[in-house]
N, C-alpha and C positions, 0 to 999 in steps of 0.2 A: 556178884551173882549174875546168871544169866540167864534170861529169859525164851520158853520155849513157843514153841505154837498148841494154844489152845487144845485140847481131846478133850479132857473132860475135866471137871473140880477136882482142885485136891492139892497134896504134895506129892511130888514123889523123890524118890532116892533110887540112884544107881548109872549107871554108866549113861552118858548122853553122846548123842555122835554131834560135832558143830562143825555145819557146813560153811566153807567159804569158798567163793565165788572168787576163783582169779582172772583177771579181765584176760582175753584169750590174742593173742600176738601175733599175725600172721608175717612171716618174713619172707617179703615179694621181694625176689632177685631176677635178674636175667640172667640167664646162660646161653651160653655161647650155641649153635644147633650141635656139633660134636660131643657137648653133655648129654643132650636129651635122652638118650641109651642109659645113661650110666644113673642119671636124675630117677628114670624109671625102674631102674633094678634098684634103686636104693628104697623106692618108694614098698616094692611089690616084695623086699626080704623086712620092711618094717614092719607090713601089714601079716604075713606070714608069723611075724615073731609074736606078736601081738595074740593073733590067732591061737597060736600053740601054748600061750600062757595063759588065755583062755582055759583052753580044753583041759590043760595041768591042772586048774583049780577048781573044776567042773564036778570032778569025784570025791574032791573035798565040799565042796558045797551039799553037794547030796547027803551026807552021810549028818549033816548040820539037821536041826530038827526041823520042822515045818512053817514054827513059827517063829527062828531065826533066819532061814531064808526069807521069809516074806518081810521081815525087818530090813535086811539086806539091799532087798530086790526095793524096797521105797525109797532107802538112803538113797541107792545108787540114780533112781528117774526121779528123784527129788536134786540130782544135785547138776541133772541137765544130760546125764548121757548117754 
């Protein structure tokens, strides 16, 4: 069994989200100055891609009801991000 966070008395029954918390790994390297170009275009086509999978799931979120988004929208700044 696993245990939730407190709302309110009672049971309940039905799908639960469980968050886990992966400790976050940061991979400090040096590069050489002749990468820094290529380090940056790598960085600003990751954030780009990120971006547009964003916007792709935007229209699907919307069309989710009111009070599945607002379920969503706490998972997500509940789980740090």
């Amino acid at each position: 069994m696993i245990s939730g966070i407190l709302a309110s008395p009672g049971i309940a029954f039905g799908k639960a989200l469980l968050l886990k918390e992966d400790e976050i790994v940061i991979d400090r390297k040096k590069i050489s100055a002749d990468k820094v170009d290529q380090e940056v275009e790598r960085f600003l086509s990751g954030r780009a891609k990120a971006s547009a999978s964003w916007r792709s799931s935007k229209p699907k979120l919307v069309k989710l009801s009111v009070k599945k988004r607002s379920h969503l929208r706490r998972a997500y700044y509940a789980a740090g991000r």
